[in-house]
C-alpha positions in Angstrom: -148.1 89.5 26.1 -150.6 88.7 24.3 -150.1 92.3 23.5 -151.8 94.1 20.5 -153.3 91.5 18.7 -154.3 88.1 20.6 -154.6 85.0 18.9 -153.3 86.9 15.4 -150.4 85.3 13.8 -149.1 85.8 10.2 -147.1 83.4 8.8 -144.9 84.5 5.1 -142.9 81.9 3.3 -140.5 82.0 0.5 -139.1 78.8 -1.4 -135.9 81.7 -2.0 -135.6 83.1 1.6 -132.2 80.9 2.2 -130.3 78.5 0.2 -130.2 75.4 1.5 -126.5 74.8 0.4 -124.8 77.1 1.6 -127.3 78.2 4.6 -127.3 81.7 3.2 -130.6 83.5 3.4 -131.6 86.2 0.8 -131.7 89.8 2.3 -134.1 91.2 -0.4 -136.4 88.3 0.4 -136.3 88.3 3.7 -137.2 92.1 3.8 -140.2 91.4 1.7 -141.1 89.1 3.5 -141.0 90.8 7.0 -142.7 93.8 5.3 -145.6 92.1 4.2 -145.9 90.0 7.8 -146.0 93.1 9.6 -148.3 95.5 7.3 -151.0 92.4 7.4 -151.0 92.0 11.3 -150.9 95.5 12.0 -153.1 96.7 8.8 -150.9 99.6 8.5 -150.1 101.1 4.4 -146.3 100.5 5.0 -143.6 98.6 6.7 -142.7 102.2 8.5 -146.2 102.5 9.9 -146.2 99.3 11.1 -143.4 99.3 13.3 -144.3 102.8 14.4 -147.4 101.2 16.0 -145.4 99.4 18.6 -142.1 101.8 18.7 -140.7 105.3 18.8 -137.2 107.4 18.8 -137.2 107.1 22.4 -137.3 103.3 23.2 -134.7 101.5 24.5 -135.3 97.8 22.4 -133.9 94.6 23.5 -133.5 92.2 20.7 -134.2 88.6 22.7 -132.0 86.3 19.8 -131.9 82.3 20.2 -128.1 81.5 19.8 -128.2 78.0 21.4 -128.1 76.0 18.0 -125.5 78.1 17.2 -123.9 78.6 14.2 -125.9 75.6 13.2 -129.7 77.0 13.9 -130.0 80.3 15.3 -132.0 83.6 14.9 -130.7 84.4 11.4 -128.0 87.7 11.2 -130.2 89.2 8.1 -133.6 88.8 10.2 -132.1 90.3 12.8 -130.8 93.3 10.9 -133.9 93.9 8.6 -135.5 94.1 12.4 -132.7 96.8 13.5 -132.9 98.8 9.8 -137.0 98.8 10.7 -135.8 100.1 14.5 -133.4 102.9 13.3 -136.2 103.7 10.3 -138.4 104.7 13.5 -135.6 107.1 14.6 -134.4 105.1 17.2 -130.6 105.6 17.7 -128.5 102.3 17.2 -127.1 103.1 20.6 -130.6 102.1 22.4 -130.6 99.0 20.6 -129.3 95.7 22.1 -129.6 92.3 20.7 -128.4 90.2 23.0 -128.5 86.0 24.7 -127.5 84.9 27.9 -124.2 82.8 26.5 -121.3 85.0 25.0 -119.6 81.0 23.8 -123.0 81.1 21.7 -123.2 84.7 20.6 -120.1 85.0 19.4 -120.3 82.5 16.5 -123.2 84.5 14.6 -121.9 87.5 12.6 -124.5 90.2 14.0 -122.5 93.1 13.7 -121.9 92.5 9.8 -125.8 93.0 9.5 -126.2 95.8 11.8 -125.1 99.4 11.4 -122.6 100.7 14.1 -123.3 101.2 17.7 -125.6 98.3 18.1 -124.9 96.7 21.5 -124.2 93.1 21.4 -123.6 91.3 24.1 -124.2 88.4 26.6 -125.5 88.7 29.7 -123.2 85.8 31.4 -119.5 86.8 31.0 -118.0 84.5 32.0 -121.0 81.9 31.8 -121.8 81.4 35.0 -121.8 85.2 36.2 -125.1 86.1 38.1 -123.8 90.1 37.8 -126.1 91.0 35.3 -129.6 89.5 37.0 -131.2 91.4 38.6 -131.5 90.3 42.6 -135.1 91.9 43.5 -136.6 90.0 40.3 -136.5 86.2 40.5 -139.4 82.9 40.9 -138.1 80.7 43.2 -138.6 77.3 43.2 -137.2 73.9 44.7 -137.3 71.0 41.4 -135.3 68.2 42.7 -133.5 69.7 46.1 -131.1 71.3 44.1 -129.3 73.8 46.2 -129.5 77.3 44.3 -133.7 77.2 43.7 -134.0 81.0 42.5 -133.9 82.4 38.9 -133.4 85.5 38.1 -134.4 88.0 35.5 -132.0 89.6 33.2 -131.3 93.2 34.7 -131.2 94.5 31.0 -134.9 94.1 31.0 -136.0 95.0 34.7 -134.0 98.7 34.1 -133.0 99.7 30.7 -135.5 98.3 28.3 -138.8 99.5 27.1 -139.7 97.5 24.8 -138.3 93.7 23.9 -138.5 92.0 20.8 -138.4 87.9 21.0 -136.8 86.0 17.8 -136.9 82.6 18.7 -136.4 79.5 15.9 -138.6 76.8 14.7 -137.1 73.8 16.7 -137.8 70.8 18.6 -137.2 70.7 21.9 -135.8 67.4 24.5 -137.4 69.1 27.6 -140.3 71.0 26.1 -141.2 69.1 23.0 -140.6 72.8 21.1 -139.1 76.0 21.7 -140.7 78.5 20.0 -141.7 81.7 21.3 -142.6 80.9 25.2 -139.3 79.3 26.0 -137.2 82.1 24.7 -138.9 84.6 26.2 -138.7 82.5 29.5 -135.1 80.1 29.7 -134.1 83.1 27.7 -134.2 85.7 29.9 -133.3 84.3 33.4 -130.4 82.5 35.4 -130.4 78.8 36.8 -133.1 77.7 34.4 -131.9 74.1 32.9 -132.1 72.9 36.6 -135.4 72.5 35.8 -135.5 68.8 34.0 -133.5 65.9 35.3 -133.1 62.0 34.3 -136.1 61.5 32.1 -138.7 64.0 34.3 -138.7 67.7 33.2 -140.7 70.9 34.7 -141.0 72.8 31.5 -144.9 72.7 31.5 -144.8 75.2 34.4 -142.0 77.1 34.6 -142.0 78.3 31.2 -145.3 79.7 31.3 -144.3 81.1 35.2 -140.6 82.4 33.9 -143.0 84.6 31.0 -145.3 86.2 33.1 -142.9 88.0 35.2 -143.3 91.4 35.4 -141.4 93.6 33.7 -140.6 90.9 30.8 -144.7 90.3 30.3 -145.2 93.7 29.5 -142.7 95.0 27.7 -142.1 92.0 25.1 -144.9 93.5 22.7 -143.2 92.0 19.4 -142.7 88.2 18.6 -140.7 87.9 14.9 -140.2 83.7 14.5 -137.6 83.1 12.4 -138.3 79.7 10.5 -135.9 80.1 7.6 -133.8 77.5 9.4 -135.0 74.7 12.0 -134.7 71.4 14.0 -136.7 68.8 14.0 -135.1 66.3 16.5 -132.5 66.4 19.1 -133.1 70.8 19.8 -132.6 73.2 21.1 -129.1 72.1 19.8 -127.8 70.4 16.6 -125.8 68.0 17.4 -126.5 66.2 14.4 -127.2 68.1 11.0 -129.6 65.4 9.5 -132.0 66.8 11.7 -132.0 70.3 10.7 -134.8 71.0 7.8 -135.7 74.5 6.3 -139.2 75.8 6.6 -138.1 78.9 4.9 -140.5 81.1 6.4 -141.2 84.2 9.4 -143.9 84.3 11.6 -144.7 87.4 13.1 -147.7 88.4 16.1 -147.8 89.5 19.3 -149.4 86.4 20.7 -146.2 83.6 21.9 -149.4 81.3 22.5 -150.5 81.6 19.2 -147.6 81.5 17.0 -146.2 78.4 19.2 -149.4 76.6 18.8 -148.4 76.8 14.9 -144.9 75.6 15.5 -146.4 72.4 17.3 -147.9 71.5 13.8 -145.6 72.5 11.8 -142.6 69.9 13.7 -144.8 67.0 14.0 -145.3 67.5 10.3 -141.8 67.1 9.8 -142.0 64.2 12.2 -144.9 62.5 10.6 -142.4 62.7 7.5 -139.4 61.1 9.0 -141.7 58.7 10.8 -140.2 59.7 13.9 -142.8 59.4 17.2 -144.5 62.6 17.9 -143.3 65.3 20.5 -146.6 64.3 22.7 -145.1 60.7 22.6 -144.7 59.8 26.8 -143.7 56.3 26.6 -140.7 55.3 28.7 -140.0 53.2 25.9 -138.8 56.1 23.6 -136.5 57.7 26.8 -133.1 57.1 25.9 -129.4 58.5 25.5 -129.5 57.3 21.9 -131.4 60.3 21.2 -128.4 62.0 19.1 -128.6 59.8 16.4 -132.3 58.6 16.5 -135.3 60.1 16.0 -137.7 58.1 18.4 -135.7 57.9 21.0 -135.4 61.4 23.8 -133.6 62.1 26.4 -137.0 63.1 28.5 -140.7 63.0 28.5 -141.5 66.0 26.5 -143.8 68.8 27.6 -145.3 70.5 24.6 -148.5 71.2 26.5 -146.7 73.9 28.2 -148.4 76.1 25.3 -151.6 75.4 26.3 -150.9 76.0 30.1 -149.3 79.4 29.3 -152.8 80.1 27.6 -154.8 79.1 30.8 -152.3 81.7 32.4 -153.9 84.1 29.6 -150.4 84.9 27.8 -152.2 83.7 24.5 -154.5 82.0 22.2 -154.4 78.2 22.1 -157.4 77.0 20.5 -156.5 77.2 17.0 -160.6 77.7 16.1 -159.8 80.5 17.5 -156.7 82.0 16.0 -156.8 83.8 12.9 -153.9 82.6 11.1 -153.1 84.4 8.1 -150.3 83.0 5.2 -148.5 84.8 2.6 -146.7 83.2 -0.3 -143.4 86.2 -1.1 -142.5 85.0 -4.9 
């Protein structure tokens, strides 16, 4: 990260990628649409081409999915398998491919394997939640928030020794702690132990350690794919749903290399939602609008959110935050 193509994001959008009924999204649609994202940011002829440029038969590919609006909100099962048909397509064997979250209770309630040919490994790295088994104990950031006892967080050891390549598929969501959780903060809470420790009462960390948690080598350098899935997202009260009137459908994938890049988009895109529901913005810092009520109303939050952890992880150089200087290119799929 930033990978191949810094401050490049292209955004496709489909009024018939899911129906909002019955929360079903469209396979055909979807394909088309993640075909078209990835031929414009690469330039490539064809879909195959364009996945060629970042993988080959002998990768090992981690699938990073976001399961923790799950089954409300989560990295859609027909993304996720158009990305694994485009994986096998390269000649990689299902066998190397893992798609996988760090809560099993999560993972299980999205139907992966339905979308996925067999052999695909899915699986959760905490079982049972809690396990620290498969971290990986020379790979951690360690860090004291609030005198909490335990103050290192380790890397999933999926990533530090069998990976080559990862592939982050976060959501379009609001976030208490972060003010969203796009790209950067599955990449990051994602992908290490003993992370939630790091916001308490009404005071949160996240505009560090998210940025800190991503630029830990291996993950850095091997996550060279981000795929957003917007189909689905949340609005207020994420990265969970606790209540469905805050779950809206962007219906669209972003697709880049850039986490910086495609986040700064997902801060616009939320606070136009916001804006619409007259709710307070995510950069809102009042003490005023810190409450438990948070569940059920829109201006109130259960911390004072960080959203400008986006712009730090750009200082860090992980990506492109100035949006004069971010192509951004969007594609209407009929």
């Amino acid at each position: 990260m930033p990978g191949l193509f810094p401050g490049r994001v292209v955004t496709t959008h489909s009024e018939r990628s899911i129906d909002e009924k019955s929360g079903e999204a469209d396979q055909a649609v979807v394909r088309e649409m993640l075909a078209r994202g990835m031929t414009a940011l690469t330039g490539a002829a064809k879909p195959e081409e364009a996945w060629r440029r970042f993988f080959d038969a002998k990768d090992v590919v981690g699938i990073k999915v976001n399961c923790s609006g799950a089954p409300r909100v989560c990295s859609n099962p027909v993304v996720v398998g158009e990305i694994v048909r485009n994986l096998v397509a390269t000649g990689i064997p299902p066998s190397n491919i893992y798609i996988y979250e760090r809560f099993g209770e999560q993972l299980v309630t999205v139907p992966y394997a339905k979308h996925t040919p067999p052999g695909v490994n899915i699986l959760a790295v905490e079982t049972p939640r809690g396990s620290v088994r498969e971290y990986d104990p020379r790979t951690y950031v360690e860090v004291n928030f609030f005198g909490e006892d335990d103050t290192r967080s380790n890397l999933v050891r999926l990533v530090a020794e069998r990976f080559t390549k990862v592939i982050n598929v976060p959501n379009m969501k609001d976030h208490g702690a972060a003010g969203v959780t796009g790209c950067l903060k599955n990449i990051a809470y994602g992908n290490f132990s003993n992370v939630a420790r790091s916001h308490r009462n009404e005071k949160t960390n996240t505009f560090s350690f998210i940025a800190t948690l991503a630029m830990v080598e291996p993950l850095r350098s091997k996550t060279v794919l981000q795929v957003m899935d917007g189909l689905k997202g949340v609005w207020h009260g994420g990265p969970f749903v606790k209540n469905p009137r805050f779950a809206f459908y962007p219906k669209r994938i972003a697709v880049g290399t850039d986490p910086v890049a495609i986040d700064r988009q997902l801060i616009d895109v939320i606070e136009e939602k916001r804006r619409a529901e007259k709710a307070v913005s995510v950069w809102d810092r009042s003490m005023s609008h810190v409450d438990g009520k948070r569940d059920m109303d829109p201006n109130f939050n259960a911390f004072i959110r960080e959203p400008g952890h986006i712009e730090y992880a750009g200082k860090l150089g992980l990506g492109v935050y100035d949006q004069t200087k971010i192509k951004h290119t969007r594609i209407e799929v009929a």
